[in-house]
KEKE-3310 file (N, C-alpha, C; in steps of 0.2 Angstrom, whole numbers, plus 5000, padded with zeros to 4 digits):
npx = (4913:4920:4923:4941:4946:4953:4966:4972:4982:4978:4982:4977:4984:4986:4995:5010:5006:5006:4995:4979:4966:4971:4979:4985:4975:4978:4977:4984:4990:4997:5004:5007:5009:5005:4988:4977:4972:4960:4953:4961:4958:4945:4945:4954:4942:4932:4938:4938:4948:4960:4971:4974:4989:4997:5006:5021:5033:5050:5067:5080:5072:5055:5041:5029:5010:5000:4981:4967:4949:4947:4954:4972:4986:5000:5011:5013:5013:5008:5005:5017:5024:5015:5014:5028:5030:5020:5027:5040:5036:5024:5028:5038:5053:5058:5069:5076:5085:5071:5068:5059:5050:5043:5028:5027:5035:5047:5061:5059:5066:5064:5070:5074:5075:5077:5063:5058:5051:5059:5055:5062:5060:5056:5062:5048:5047:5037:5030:5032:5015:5012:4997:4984:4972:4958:4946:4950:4954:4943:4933:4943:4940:4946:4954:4972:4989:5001:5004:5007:5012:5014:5016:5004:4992:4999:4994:4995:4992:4990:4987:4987:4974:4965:4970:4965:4950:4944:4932:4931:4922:4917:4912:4913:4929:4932:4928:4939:4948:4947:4950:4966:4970:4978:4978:4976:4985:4986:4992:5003:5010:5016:5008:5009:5023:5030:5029:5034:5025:5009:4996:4983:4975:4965:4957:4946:4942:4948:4945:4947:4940:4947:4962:4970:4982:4996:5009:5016:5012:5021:5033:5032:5031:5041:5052:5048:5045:5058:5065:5058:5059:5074:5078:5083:5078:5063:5046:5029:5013:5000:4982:4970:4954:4957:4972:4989:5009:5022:5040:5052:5066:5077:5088:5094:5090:5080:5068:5069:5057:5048:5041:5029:5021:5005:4998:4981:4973:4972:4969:4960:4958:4945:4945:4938:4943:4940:4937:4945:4945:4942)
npy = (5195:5181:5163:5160:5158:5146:5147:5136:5127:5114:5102:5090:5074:5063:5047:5036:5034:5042:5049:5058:5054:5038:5029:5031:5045:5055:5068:5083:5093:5108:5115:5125:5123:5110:5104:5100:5083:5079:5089:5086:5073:5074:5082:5075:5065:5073:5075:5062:5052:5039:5040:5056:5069:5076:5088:5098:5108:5108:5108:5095:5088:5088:5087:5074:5066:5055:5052:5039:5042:5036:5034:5036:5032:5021:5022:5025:5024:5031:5042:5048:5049:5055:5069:5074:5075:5085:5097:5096:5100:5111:5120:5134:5133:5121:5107:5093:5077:5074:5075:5066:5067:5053:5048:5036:5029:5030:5041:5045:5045:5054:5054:5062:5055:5057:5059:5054:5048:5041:5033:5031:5017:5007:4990:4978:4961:4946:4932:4915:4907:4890:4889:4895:4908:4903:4912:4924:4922:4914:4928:4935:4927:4917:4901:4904:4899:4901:4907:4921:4932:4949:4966:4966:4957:4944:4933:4923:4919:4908:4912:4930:4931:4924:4932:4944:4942:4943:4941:4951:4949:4961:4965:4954:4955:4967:4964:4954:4964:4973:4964:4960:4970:4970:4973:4965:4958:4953:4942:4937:4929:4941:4941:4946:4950:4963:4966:4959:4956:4955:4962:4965:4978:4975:4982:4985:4987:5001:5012:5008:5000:4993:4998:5007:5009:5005:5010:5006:4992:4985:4986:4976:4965:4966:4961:4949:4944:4946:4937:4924:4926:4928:4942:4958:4970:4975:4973:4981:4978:4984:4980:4984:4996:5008:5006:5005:5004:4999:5003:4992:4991:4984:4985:4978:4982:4988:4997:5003:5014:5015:5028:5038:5055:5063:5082:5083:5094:5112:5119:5130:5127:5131:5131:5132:5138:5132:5137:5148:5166:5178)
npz = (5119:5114:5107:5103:5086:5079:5064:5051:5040:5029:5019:5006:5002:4990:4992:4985:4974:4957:4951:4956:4963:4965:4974:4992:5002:5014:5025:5030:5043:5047:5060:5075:5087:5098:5097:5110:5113:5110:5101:5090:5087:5083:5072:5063:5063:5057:5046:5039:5034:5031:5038:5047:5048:5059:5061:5068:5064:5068:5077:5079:5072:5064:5075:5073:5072:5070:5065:5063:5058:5070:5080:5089:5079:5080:5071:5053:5035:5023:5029:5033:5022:5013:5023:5024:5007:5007:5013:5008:4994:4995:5002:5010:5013:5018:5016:5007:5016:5027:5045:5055:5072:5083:5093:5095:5088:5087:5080:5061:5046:5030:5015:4999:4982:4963:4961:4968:4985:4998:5015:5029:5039:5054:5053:5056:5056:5057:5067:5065:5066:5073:5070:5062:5070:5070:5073:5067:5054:5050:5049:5038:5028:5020:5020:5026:5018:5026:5044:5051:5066:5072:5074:5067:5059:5049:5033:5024:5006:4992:4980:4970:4964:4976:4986:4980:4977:4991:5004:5018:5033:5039:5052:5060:5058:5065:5079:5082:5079:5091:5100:5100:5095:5083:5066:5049:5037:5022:5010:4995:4981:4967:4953:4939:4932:4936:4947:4965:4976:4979:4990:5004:5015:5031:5045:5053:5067:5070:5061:5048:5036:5025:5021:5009:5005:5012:5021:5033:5033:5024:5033:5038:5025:5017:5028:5026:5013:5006:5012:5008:4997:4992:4991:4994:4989:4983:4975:4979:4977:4980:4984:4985:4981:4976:4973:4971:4974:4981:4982:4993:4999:5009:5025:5035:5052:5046:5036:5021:5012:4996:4986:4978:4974:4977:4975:4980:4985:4993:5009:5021:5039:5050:5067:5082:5099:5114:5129:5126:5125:5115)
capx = (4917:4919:4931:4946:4945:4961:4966:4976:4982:4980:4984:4974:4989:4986:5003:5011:5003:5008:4991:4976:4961:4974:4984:4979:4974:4979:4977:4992:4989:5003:5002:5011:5011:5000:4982:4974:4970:4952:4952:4967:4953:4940:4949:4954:4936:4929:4942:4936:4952:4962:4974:4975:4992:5000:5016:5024:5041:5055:5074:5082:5067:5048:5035:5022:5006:4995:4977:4962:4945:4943:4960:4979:4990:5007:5015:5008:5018:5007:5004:5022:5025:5009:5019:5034:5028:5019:5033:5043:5031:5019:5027:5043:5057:5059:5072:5076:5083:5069:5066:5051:5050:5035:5027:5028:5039:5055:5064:5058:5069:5061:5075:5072:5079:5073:5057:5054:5052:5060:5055:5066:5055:5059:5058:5045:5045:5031:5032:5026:5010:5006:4990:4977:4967:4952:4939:4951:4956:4936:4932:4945:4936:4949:4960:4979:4995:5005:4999:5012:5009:5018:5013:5000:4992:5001:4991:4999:4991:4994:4988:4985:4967:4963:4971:4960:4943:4944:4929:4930:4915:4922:4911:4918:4935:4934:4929:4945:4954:4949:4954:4971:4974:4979:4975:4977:4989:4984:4996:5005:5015:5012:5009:5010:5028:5031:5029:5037:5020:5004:4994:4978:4977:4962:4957:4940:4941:4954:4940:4948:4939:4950:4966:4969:4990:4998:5017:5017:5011:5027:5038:5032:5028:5048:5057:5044:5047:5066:5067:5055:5064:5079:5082:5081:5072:5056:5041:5025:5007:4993:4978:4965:4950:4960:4979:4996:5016:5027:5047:5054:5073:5078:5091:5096:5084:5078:5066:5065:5050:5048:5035:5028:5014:5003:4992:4975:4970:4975:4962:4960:4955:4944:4943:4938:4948:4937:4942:4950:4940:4945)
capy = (5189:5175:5160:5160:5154:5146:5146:5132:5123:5109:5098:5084:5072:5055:5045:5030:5035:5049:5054:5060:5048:5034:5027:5031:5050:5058:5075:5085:5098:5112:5118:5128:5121:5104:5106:5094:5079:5079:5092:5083:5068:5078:5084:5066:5062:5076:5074:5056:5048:5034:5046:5064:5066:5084:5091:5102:5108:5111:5106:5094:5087:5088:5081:5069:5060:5051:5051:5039:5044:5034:5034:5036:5024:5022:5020:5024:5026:5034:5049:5051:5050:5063:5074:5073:5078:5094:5101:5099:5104:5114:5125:5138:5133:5113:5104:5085:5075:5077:5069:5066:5063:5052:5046:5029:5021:5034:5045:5042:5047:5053:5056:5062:5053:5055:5062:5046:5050:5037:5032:5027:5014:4999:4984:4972:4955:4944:4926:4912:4903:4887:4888:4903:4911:4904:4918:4929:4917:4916:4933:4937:4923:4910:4896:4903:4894:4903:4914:4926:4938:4955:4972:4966:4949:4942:4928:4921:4915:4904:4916:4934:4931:4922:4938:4949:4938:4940:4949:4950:4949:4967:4967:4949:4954:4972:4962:4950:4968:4975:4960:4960:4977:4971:4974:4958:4960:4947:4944:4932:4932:4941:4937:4952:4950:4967:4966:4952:4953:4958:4963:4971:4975:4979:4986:4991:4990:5006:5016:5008:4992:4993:5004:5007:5009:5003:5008:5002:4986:4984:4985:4967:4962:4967:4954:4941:4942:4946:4929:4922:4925:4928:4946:4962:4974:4970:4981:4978:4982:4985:4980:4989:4998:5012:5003:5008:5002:5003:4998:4992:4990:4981:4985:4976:4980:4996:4997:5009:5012:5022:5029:5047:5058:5072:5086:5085:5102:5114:5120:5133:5126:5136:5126:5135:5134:5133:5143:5156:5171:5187)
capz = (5120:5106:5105:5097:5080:5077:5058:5050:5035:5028:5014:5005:4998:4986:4994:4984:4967:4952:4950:4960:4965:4966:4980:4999:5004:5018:5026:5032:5045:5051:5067:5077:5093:5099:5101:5116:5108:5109:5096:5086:5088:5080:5065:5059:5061:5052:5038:5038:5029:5035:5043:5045:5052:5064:5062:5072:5062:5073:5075:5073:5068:5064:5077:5069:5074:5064:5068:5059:5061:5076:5086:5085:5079:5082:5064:5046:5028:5017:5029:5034:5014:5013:5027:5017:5001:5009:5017:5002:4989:4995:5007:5008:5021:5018:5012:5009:5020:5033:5052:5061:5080:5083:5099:5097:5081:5087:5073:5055:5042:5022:5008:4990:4976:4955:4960:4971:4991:5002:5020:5032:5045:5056:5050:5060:5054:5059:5072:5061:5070:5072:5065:5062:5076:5068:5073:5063:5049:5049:5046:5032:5024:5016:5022:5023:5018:5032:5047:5055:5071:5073:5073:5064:5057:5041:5031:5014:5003:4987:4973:4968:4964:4981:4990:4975:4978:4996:5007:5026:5039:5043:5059:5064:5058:5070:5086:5082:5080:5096:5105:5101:5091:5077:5058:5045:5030:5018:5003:4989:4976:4961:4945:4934:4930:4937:4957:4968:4979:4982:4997:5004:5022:5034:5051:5055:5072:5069:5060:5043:5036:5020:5019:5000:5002:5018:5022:5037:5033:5020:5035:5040:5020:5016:5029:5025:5006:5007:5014:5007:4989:4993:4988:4998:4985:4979:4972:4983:4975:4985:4976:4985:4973:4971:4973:4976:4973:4987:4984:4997:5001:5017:5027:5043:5055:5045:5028:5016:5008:4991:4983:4975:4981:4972:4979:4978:4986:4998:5012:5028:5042:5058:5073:5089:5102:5119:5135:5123:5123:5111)
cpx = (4915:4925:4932:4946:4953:4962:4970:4974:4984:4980:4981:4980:4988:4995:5003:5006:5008:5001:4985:4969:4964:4979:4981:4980:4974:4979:4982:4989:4993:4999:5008:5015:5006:4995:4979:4972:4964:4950:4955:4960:4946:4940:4949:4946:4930:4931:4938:4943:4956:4967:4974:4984:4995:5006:5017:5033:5044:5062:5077:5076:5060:5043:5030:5018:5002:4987:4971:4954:4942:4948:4966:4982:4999:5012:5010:5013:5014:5006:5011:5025:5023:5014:5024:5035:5024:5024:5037:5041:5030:5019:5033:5048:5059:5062:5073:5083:5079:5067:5061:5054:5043:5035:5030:5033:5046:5056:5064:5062:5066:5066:5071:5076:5075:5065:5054:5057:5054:5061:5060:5065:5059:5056:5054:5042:5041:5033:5028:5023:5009:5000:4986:4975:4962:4945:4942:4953:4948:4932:4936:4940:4940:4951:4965:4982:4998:5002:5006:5009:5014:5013:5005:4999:4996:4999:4993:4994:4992:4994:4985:4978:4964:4964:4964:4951:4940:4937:4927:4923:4919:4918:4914:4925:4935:4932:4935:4951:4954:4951:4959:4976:4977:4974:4976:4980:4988:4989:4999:5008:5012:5011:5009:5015:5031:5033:5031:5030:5014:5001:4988:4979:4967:4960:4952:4940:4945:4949:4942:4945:4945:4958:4968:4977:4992:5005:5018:5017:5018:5032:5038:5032:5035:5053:5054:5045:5053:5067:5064:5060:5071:5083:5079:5080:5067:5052:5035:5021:5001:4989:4971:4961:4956:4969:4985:5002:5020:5035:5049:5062:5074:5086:5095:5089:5078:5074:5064:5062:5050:5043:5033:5021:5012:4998:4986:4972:4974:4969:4965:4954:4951:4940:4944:4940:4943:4940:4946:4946:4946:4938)
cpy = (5183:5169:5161:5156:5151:5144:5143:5128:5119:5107:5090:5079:5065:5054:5037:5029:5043:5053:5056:5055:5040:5035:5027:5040:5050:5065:5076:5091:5101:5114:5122:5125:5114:5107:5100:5086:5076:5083:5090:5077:5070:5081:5079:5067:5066:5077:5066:5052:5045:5037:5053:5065:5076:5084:5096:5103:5112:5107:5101:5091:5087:5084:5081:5065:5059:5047:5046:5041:5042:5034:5036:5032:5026:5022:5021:5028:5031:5042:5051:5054:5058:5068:5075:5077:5086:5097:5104:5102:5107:5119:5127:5134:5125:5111:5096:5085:5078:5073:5071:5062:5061:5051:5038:5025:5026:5038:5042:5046:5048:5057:5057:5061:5053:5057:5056:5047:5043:5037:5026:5024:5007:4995:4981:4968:4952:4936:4920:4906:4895:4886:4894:4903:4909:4908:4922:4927:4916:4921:4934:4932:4919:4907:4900:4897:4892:4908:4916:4928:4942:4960:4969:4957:4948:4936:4928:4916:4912:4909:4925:4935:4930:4929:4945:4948:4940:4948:4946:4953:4955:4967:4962:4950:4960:4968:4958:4957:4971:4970:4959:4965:4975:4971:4966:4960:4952:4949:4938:4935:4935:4939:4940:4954:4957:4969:4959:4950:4956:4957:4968:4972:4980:4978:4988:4992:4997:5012:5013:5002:4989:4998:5004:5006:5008:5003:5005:4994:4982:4984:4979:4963:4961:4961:4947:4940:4943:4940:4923:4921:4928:4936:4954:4968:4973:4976:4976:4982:4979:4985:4980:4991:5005:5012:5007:5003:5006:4999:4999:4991:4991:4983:4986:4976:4986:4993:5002:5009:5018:5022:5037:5048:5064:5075:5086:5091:5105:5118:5126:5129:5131:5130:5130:5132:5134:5134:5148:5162:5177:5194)
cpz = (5116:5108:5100:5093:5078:5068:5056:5044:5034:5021:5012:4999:4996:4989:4990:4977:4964:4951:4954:4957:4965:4974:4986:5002:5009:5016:5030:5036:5046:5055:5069:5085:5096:5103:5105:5109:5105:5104:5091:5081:5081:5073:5063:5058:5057:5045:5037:5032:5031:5040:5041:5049:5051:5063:5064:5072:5069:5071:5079:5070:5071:5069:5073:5073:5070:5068:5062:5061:5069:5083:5082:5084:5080:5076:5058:5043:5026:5021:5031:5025:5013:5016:5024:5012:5002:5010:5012:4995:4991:4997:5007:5014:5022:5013:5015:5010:5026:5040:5056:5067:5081:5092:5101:5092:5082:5082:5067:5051:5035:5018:5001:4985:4969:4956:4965:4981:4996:5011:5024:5039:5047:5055:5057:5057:5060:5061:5066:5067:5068:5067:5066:5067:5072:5067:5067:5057:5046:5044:5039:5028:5018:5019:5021:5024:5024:5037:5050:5058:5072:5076:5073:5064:5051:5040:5023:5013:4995:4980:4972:4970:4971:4987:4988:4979:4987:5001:5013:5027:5041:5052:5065:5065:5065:5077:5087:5083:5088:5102:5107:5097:5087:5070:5059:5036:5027:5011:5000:4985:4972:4954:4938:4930:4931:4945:4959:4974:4980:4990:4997:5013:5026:5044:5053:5060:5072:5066:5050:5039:5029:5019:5011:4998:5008:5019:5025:5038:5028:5025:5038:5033:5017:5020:5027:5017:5004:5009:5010:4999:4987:4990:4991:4994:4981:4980:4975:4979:4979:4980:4978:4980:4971:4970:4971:4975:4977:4985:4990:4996:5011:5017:5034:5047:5053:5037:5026:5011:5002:4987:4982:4977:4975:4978:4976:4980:4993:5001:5019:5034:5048:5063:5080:5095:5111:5126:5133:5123:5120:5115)
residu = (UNK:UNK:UNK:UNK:UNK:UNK:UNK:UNK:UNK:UNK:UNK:UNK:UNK:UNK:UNK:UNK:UNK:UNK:UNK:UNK:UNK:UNK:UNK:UNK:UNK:UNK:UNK:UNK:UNK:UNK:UNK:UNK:UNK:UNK:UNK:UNK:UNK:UNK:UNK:UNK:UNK:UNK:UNK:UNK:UNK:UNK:UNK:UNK:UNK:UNK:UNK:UNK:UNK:UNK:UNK:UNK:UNK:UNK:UNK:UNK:UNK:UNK:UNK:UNK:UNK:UNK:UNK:UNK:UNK:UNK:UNK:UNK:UNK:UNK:UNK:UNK:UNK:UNK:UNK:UNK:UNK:UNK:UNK:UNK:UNK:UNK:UNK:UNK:UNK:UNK:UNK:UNK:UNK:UNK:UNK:UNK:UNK:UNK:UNK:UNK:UNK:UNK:UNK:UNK:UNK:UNK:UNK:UNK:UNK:UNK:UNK:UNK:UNK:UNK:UNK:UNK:UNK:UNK:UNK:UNK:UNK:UNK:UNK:UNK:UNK:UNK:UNK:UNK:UNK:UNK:UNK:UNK:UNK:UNK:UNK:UNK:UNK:UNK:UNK:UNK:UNK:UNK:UNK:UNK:UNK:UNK:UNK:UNK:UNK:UNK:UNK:UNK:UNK:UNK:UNK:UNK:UNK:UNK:UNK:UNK:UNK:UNK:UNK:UNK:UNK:UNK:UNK:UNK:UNK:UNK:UNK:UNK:UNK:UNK:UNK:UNK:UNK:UNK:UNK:UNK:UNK:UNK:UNK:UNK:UNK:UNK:UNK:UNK:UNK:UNK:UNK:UNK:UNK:UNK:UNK:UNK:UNK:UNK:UNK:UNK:UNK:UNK:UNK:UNK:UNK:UNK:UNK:UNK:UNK:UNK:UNK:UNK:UNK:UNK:UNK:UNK:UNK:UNK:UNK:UNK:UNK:UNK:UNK:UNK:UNK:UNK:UNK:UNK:UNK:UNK:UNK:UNK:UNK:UNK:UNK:UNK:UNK:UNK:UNK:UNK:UNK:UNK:UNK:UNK:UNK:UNK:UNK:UNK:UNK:UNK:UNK:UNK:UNK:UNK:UNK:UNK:UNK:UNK:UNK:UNK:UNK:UNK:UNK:UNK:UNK:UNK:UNK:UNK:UNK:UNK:UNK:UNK:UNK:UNK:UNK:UNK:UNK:UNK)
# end
């Protein structure tokens, strides 16, 4: 008598770049059926990469959850992208348009247009504050201009560089996150003559001090600079170490995010499944 060894594939996918060690890496696991989540849990945190994220193809659409080493989150682009990009690349039986059932952000829509995969997420614009939470205005470590609260934090700042320059007290800033569960999207204009803005975003209470490419953070960075400059598509760079371009196009209360994906490898997983005996 042994456990069952369950064998399963997954996918190591760069999202929101063209080539590999660029953009933000996620893992892509298929399943057949949902395994507990303690196990789900376990996987994330042995992949170790901002999310690892489950899918469970079905009709009319795919379940999705998105796990990072330390917990689940309720929303994230690059692994929906990643998710995405597997299904139609890498594997028989999937075509575009494709829909994901999540837990928490509802039915996500990914179209393929010119080689360029577009997500289709709710927008959530962000309340503008008063003035900074100071602890958390602290930790990131600058003065902002403007502070917004959503989802997440948003902190503008005046230039590129000041966004570039900037290094959080990650252990100050992770008590400030588990406080009120949010991240901190810190961004500005750009100056590159290419993007309308840049952005970094981090998280450590989440298990992430730094995410390297953030779609989800684009669906608050999109109504805040559609308004801001008065024009509802605009190209977002993430200017993390290993950095990322996400176009967005807003629409109403919906944003769709575009960007391209590569395979860095393809893997078998064996994860034993406990109380199974063969």
């Amino acid at each position: 008598m042994t456990d069952t060894v369950l064998q399963l594939t997954a996918y190591h996918i760069d999202a929101f770049t063209d080539r590999v060690f660029r953009g933000n890496p996620a893992s892509v696991v298929l399943l057949d059926e949902w395994l507990d989540d303690t196990t789900l849990q376990a996987v994330a945190a042995e992949h170790n990469l901002a999310e690892t994220a489950f899918v469970v193809a079905g009709e009319p659409a795919h379940a999705l959850r998105w796990f990072t080493p330390t917990c689940e989150v309720e929303l994230c682009g690059h692994a929906t992208l990643a998710t995405a990009y597997a299904l139609l690349h890498c594997c028989n039986g999937f075509s575009a348009p494709l829909r994901f059932q999540t837990r928490q952000a509802g039915e996500l829509g990914v179209s393929e247009n010119d080689g360029m995969l577009w997500l289709d997420f709710p927008s959530r614009p962000a309340e503008r504050l008063a003035q900074a939470p100071a602890d958390v205005e602290q930790a990131v470590g600058a003065a902002s201009l403007e502070w917004y609260a959503g989802a997440n934090h948003l902190a503008v700042y005046e230039s590129a560089a000041t966004v570039a320059a900037l290094a959080p007290d990650m252990r100050a800033l992770a008590a400030c996150n588990r406080q009120d569960n949010r991240g901190v999207i810190a961004t500005a204009p750009a100056d590159d003559g290419i993007h309308d803005f840049v952005s970094r975003y981090f998280a450590p209470a989440h298990g992430i001090d730094e995410d390297p490419v953030t779609g989800s953070a684009h669906c608050t960075l999109a109504p805040y600079w559609a308004a801001r400059l008065g024009k509802t598509q605009l190209a977002g760079r993430q200017i993390s170490r290993r950095g990322g371009t996400v176009i967005c196009r807003l629409e109403g209360d919906r944003v769709h995010l575009g960007g391209q994906a590569v395979r860095y490898a393809e893997s078998q997983l064996f994860i034993p499944i406990e109380g199974r005996k063969t």
